[in-house]
Structure formats: structure tokens, C-alpha cells
mmCIF file of the N, C-alpha and C atoms, coordinates in Angstrom:
data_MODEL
# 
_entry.id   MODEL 
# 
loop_
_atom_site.group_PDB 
_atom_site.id 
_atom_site.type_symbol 
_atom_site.label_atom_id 
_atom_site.label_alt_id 
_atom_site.label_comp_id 
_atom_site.label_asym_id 
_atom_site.label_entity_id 
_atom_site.label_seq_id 
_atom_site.pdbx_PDB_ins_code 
_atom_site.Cartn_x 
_atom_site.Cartn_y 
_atom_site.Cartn_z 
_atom_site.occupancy 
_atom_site.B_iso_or_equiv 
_atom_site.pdbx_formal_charge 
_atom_site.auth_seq_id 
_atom_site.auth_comp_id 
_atom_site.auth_asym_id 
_atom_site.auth_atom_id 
_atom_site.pdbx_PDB_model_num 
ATOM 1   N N  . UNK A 1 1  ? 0.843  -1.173 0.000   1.00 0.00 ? 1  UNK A N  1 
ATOM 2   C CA . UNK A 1 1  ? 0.000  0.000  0.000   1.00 0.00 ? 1  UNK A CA 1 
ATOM 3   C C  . UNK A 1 1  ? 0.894  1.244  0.000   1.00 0.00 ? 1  UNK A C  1 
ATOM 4   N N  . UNK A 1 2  ? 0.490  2.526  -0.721  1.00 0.00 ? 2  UNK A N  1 
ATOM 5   C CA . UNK A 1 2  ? 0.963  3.558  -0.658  1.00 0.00 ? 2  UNK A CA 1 
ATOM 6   C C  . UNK A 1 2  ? 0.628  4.542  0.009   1.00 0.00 ? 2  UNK A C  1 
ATOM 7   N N  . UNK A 1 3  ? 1.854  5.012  0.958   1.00 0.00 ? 3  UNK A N  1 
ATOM 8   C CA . UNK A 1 3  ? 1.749  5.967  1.956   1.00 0.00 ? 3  UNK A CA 1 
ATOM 9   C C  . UNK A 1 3  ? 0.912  7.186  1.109   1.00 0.00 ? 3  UNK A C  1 
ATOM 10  N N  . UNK A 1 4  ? 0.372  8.070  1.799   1.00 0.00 ? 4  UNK A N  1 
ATOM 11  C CA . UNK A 1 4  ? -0.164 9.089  1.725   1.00 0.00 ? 4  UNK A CA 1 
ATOM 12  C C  . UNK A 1 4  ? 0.361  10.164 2.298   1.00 0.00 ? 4  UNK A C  1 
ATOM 13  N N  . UNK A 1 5  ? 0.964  9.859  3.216   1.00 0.00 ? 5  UNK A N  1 
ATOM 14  C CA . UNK A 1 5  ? 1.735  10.853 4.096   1.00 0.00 ? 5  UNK A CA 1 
ATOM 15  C C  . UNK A 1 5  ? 2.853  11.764 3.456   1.00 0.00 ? 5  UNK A C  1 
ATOM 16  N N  . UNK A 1 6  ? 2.569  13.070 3.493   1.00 0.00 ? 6  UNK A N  1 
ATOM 17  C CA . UNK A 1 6  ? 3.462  14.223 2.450   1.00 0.00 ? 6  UNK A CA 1 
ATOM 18  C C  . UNK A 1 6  ? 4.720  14.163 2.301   1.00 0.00 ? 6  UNK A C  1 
ATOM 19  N N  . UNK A 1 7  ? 5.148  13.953 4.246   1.00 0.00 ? 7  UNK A N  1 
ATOM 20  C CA . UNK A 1 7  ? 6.579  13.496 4.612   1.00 0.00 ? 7  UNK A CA 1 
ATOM 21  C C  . UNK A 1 7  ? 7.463  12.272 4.245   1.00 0.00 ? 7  UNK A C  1 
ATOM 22  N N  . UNK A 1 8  ? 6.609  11.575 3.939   1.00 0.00 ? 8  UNK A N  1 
ATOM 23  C CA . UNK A 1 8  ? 7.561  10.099 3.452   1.00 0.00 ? 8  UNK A CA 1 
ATOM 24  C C  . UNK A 1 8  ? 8.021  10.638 2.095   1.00 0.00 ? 8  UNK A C  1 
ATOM 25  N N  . UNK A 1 9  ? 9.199  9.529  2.516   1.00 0.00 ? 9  UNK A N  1 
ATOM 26  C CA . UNK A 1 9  ? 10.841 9.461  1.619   1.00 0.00 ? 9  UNK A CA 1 
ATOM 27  C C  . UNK A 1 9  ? 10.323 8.019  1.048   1.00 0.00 ? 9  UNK A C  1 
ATOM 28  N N  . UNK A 1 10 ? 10.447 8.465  -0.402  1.00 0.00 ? 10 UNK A N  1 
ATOM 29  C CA . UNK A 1 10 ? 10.644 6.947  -1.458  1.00 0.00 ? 10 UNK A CA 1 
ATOM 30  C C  . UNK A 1 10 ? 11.963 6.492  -1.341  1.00 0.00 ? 10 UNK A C  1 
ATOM 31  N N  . UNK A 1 11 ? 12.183 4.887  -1.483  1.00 0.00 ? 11 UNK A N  1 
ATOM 32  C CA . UNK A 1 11 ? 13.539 4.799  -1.089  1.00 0.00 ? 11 UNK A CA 1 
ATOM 33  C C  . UNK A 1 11 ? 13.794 3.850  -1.999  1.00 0.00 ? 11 UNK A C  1 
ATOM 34  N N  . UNK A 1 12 ? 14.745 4.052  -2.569  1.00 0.00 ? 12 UNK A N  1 
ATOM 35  C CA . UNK A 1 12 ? 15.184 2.798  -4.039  1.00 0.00 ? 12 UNK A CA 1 
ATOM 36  C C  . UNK A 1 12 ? 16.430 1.923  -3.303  1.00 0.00 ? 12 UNK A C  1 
ATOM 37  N N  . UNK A 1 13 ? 16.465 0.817  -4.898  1.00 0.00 ? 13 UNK A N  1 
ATOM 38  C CA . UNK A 1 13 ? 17.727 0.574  -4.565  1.00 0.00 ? 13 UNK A CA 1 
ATOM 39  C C  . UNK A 1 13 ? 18.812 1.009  -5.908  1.00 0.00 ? 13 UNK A C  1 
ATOM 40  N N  . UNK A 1 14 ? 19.580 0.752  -5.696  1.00 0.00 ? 14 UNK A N  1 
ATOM 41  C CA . UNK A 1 14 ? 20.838 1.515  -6.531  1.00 0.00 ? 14 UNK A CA 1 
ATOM 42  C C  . UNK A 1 14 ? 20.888 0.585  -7.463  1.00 0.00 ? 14 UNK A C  1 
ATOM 43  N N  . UNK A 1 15 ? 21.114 1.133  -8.944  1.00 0.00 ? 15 UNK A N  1 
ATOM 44  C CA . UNK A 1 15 ? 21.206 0.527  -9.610  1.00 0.00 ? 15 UNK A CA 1 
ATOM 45  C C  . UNK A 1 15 ? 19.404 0.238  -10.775 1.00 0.00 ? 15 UNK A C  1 
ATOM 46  N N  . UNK A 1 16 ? 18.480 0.878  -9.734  1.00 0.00 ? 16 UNK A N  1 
ATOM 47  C CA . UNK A 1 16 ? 17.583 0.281  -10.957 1.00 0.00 ? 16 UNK A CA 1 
ATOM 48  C C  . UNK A 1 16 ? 16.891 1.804  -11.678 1.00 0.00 ? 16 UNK A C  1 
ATOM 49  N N  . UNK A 1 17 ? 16.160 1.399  -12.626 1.00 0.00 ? 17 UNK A N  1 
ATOM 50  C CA . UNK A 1 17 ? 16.173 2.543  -13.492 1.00 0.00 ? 17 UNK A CA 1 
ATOM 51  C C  . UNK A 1 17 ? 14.393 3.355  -13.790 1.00 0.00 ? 17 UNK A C  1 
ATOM 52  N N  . UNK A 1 18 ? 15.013 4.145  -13.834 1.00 0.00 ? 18 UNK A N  1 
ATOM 53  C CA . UNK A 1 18 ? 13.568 5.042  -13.953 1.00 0.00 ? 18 UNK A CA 1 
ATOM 54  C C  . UNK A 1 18 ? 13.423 6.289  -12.904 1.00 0.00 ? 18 UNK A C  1 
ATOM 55  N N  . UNK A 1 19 ? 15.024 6.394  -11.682 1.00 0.00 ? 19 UNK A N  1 
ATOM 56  C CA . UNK A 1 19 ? 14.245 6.988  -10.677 1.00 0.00 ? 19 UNK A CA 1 
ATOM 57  C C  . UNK A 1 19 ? 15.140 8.571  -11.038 1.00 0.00 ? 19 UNK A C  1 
ATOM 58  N N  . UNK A 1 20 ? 14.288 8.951  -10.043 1.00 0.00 ? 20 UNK A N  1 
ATOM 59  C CA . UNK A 1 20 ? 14.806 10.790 -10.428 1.00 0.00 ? 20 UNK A CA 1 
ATOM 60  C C  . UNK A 1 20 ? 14.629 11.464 -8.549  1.00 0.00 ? 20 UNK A C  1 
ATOM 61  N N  . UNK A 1 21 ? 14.704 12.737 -8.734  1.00 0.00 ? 21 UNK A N  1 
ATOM 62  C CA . UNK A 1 21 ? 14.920 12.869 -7.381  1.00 0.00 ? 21 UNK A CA 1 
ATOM 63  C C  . UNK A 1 21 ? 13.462 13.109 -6.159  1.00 0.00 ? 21 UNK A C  1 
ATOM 64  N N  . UNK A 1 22 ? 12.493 12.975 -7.172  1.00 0.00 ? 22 UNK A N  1 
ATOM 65  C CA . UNK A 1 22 ? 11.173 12.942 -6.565  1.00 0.00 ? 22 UNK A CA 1 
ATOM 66  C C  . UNK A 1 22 ? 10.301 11.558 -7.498  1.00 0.00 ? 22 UNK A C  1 
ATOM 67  N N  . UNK A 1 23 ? 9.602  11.234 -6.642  1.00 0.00 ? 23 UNK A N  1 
ATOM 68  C CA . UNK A 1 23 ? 8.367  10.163 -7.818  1.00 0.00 ? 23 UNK A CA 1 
ATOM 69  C C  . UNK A 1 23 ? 7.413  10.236 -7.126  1.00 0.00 ? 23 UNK A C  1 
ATOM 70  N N  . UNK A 1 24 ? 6.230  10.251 -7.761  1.00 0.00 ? 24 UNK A N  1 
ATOM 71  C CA . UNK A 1 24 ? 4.796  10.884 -7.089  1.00 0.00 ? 24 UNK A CA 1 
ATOM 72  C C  . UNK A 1 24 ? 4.516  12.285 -6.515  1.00 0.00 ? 24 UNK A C  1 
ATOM 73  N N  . UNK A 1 25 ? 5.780  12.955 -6.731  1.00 0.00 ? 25 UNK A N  1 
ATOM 74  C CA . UNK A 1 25 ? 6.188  14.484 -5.977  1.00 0.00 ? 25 UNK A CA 1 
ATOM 75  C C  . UNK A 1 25 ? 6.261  14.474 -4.599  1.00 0.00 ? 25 UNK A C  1 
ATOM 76  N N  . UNK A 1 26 ? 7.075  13.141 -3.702  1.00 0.00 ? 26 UNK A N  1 
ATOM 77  C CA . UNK A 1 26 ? 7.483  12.707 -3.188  1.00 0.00 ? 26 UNK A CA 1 
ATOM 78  C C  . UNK A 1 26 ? 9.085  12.797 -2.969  1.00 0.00 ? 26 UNK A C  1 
ATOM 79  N N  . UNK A 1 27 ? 9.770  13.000 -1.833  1.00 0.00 ? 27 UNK A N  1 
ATOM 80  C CA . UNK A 1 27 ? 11.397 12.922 -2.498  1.00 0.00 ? 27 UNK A CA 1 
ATOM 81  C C  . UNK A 1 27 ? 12.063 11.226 -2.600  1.00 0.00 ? 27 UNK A C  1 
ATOM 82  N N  . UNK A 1 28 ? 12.950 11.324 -3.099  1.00 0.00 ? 28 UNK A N  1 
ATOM 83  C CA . UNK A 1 28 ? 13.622 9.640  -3.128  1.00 0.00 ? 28 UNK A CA 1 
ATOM 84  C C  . UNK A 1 28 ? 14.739 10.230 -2.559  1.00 0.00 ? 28 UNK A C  1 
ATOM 85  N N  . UNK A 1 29 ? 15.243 8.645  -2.201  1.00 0.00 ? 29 UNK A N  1 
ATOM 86  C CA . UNK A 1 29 ? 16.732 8.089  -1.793  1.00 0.00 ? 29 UNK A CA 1 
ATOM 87  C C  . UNK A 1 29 ? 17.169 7.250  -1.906  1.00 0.00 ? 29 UNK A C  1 
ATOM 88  N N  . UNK A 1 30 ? 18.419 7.042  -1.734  1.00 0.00 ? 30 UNK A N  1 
ATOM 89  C CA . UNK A 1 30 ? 19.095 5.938  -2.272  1.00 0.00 ? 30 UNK A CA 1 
ATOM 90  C C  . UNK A 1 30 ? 19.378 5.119  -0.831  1.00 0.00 ? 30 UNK A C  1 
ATOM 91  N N  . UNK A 1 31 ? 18.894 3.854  -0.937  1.00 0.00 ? 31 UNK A N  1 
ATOM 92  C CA . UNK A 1 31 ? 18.238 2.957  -0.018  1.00 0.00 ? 31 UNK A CA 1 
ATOM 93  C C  . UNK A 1 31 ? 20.004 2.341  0.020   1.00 0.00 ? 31 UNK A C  1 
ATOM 94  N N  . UNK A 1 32 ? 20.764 2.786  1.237   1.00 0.00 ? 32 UNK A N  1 
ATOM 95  C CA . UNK A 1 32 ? 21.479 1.774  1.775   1.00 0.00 ? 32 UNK A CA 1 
ATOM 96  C C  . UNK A 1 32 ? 21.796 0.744  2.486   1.00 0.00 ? 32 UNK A C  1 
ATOM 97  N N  . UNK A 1 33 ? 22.198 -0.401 2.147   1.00 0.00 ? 33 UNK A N  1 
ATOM 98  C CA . UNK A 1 33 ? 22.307 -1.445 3.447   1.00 0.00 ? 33 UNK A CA 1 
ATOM 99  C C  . UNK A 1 33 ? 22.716 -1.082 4.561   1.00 0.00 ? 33 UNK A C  1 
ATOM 100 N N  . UNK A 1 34 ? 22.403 -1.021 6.017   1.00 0.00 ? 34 UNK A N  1 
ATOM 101 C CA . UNK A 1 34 ? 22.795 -0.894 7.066   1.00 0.00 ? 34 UNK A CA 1 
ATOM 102 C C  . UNK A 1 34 ? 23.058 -2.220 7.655   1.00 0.00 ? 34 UNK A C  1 
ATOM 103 N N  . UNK A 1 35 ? 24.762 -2.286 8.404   1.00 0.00 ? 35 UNK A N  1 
ATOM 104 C CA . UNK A 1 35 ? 25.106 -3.406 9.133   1.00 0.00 ? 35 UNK A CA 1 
ATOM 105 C C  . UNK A 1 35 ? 24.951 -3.036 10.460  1.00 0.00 ? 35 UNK A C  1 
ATOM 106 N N  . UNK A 1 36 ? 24.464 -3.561 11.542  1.00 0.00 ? 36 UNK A N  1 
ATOM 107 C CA . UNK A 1 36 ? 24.376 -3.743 13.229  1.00 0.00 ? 36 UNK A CA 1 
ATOM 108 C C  . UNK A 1 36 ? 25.768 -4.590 13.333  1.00 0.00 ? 36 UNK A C  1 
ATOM 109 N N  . UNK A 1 37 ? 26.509 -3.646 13.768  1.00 0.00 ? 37 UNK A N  1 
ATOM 110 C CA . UNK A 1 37 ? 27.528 -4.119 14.546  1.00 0.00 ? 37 UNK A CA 1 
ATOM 111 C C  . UNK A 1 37 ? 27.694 -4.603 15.541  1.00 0.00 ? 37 UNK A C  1 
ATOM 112 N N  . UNK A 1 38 ? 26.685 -4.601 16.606  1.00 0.00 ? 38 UNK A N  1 
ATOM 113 C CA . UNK A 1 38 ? 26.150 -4.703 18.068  1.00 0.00 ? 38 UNK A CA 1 
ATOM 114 C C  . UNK A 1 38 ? 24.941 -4.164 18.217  1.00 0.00 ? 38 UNK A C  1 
ATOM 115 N N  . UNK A 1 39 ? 24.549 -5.184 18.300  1.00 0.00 ? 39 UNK A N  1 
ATOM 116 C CA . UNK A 1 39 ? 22.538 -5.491 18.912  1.00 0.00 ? 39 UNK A CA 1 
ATOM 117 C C  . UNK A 1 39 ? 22.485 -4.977 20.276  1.00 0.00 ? 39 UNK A C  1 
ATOM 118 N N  . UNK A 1 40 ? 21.176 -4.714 20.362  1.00 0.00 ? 40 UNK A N  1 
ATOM 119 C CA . UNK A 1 40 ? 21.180 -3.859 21.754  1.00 0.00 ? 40 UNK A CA 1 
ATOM 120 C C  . UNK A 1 40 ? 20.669 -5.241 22.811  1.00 0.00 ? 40 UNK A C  1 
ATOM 121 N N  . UNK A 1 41 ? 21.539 -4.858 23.947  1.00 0.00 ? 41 UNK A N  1 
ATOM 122 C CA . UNK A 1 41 ? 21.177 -6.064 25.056  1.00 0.00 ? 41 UNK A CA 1 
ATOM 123 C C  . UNK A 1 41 ? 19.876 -5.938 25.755  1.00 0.00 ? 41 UNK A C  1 
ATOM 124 N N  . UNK A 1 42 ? 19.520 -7.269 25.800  1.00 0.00 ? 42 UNK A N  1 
ATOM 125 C CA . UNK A 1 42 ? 18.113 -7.372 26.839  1.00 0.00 ? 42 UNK A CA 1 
ATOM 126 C C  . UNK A 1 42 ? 18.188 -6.800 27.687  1.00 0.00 ? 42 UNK A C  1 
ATOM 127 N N  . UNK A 1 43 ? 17.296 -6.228 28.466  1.00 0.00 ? 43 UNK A N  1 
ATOM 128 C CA . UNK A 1 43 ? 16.921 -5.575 29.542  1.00 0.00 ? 43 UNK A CA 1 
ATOM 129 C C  . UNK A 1 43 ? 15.618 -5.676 30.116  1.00 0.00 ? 43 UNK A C  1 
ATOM 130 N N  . UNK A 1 44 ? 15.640 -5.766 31.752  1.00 0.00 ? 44 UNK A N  1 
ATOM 131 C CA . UNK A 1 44 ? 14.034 -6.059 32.501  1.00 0.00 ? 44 UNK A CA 1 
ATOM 132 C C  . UNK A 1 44 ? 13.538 -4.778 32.797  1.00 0.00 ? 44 UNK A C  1 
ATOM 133 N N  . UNK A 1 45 ? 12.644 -4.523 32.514  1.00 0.00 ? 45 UNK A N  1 
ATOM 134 C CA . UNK A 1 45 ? 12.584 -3.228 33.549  1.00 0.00 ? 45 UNK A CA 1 
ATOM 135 C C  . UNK A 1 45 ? 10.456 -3.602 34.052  1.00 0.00 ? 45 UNK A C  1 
ATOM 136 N N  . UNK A 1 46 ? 10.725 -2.622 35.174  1.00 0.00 ? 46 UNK A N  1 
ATOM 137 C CA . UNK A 1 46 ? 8.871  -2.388 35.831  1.00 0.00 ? 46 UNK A CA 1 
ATOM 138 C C  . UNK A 1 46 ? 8.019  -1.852 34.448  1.00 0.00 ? 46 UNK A C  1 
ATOM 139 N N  . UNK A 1 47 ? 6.886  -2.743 34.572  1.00 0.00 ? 47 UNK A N  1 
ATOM 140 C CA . UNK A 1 47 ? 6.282  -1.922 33.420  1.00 0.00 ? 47 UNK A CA 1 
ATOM 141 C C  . UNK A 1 47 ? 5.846  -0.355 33.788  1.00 0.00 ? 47 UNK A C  1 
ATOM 142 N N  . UNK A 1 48 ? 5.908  0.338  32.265  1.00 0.00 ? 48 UNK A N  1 
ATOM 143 C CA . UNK A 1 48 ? 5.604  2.143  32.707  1.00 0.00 ? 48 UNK A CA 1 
ATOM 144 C C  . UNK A 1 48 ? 7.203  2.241  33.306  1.00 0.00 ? 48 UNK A C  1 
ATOM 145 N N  . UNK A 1 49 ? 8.325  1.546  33.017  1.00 0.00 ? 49 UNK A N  1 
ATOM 146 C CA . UNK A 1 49 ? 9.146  2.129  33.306  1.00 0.00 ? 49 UNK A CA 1 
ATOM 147 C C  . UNK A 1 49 ? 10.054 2.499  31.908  1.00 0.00 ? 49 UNK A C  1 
ATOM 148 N N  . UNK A 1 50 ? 10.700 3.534  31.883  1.00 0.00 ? 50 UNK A N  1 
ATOM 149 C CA . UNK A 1 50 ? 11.359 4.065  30.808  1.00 0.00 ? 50 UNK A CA 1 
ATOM 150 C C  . UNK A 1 50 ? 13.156 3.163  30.707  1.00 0.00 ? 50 UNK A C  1 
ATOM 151 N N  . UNK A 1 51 ? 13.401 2.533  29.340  1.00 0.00 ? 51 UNK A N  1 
ATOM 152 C CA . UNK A 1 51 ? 14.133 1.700  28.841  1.00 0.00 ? 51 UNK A CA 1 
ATOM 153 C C  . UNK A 1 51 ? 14.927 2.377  27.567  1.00 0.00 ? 51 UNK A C  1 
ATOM 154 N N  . UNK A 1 52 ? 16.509 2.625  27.671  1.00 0.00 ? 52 UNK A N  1 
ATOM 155 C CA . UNK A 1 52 ? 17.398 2.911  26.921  1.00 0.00 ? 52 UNK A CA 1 
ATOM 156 C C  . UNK A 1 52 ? 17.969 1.513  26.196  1.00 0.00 ? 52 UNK A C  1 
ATOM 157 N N  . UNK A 1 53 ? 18.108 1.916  24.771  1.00 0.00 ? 53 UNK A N  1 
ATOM 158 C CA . UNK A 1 53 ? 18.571 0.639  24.257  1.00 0.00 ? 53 UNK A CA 1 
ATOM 159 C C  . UNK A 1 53 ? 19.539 1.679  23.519  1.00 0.00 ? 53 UNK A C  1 
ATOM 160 N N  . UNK A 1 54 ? 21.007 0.564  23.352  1.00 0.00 ? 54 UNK A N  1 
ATOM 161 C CA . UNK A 1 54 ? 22.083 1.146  22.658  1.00 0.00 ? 54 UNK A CA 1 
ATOM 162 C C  . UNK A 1 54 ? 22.538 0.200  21.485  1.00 0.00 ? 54 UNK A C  1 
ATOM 163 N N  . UNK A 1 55 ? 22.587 0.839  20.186  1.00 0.00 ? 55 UNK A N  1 
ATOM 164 C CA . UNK A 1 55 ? 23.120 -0.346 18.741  1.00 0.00 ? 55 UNK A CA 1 
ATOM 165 C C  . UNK A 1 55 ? 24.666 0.328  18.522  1.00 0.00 ? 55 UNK A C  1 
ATOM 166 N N  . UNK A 1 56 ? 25.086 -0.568 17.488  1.00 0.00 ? 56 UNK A N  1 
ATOM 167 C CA . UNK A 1 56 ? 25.902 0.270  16.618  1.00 0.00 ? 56 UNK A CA 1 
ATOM 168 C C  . UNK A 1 56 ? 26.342 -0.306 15.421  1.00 0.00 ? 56 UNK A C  1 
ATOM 169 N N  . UNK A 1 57 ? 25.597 0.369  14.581  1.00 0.00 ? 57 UNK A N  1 
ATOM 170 C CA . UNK A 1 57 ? 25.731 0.080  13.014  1.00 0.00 ? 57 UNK A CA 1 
ATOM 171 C C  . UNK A 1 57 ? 26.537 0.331  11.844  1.00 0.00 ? 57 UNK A C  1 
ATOM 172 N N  . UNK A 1 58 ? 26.955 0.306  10.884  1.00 0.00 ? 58 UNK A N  1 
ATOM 173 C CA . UNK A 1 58 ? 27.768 0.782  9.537   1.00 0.00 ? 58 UNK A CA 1 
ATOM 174 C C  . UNK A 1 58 ? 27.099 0.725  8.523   1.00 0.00 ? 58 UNK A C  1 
ATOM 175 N N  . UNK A 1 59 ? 27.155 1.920  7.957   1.00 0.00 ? 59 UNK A N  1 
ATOM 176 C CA . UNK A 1 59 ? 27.007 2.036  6.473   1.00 0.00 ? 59 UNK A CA 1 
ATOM 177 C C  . UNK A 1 59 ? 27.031 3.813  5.708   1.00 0.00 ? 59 UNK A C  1 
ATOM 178 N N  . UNK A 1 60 ? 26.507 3.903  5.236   1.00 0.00 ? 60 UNK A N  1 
ATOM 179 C CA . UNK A 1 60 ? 26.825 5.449  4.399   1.00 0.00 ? 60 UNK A CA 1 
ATOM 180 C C  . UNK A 1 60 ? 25.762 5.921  5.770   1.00 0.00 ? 60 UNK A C  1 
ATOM 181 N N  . UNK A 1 61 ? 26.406 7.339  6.265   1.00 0.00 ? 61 UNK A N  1 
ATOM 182 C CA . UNK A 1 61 ? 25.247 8.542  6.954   1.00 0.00 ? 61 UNK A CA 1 
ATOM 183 C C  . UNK A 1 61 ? 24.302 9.046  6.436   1.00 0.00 ? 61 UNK A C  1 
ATOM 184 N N  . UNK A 1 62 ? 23.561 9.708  6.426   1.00 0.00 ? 62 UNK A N  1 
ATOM 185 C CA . UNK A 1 62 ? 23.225 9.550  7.784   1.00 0.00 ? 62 UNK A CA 1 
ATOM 186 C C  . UNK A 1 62 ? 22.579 8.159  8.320   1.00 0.00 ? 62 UNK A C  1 
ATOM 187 N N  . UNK A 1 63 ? 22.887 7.344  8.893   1.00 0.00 ? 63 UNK A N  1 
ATOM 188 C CA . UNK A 1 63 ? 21.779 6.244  9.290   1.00 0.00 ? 63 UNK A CA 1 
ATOM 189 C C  . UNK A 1 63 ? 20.789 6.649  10.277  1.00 0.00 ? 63 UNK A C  1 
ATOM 190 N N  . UNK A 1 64 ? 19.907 5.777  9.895   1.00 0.00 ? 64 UNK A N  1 
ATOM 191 C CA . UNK A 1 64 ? 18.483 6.194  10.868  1.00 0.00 ? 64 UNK A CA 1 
ATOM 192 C C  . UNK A 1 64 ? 17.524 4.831  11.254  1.00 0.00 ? 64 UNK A C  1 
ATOM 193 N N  . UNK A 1 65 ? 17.269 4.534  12.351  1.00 0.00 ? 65 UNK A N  1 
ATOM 194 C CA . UNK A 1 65 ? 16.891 3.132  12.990  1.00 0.00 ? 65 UNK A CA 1 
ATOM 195 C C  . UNK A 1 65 ? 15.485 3.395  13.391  1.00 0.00 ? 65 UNK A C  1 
ATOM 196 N N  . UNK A 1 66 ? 14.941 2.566  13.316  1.00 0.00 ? 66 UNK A N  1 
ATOM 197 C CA . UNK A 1 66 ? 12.939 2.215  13.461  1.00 0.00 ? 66 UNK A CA 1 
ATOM 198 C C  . UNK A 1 66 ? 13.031 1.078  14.488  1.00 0.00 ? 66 UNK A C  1 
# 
């Protein structure tokens, strides 16, 4: 399904053809692999209690994690 949302980023992969720097008047990007270098460790906590998790990844910047 296609977002509707104004703010979303189209995201390709490199190498295929047809794309330009907007599609749908949308912006694109160039969709890089991101490696996790270190997964974030389990942790217990009380529920309603607030939980820090730490990664660390490689690949082209800016990276950005969901």
C-alpha cells in the first residue's frame, strides 16, 4: 500500500532505473544497506518504566533506525 503521508521518503535501490529525485512528488533516496555491529542487550525493567537501548551500526550517513 501507498503511503499518503506528504513526509515520506521513497527509497530505491541503486542501480535500478527510472528513478529521479522525486516520484509521485514525493522525495527519493538511495536505499542503503545498514550493518548492526552490536545489537542492543536485553533488559528487565517495571512496566511504565522508561528503557534505553544502545546499537551500533555501519554504512553510508546519515543512518536512521525504526
Amino acid at each position: 500500500m501507498f503511503s499518503q503521508d506528504e513526509n515520506a521518503t521513497i527509497y530505491y535501490l541503486a542501480g535500478t532505473k527510472g528513478w529521479g529525485s522525486t516520484f509521485g512528488g514525493r522525495p527519493t533516496s538511495l536505499y542503503i544497506e545498514v550493518t548492526i555491529t552490536q545489537q542492543p542487550a536485553s533488559q528487565t525493567v517495571e512496566a511504565g518504566s522508561s528503557v534505553t537501548f544502545t546499537v551500533d551500526a555501519t554504512g553510508t550517513p546519515p543512518l536512521a533506525f525504526q
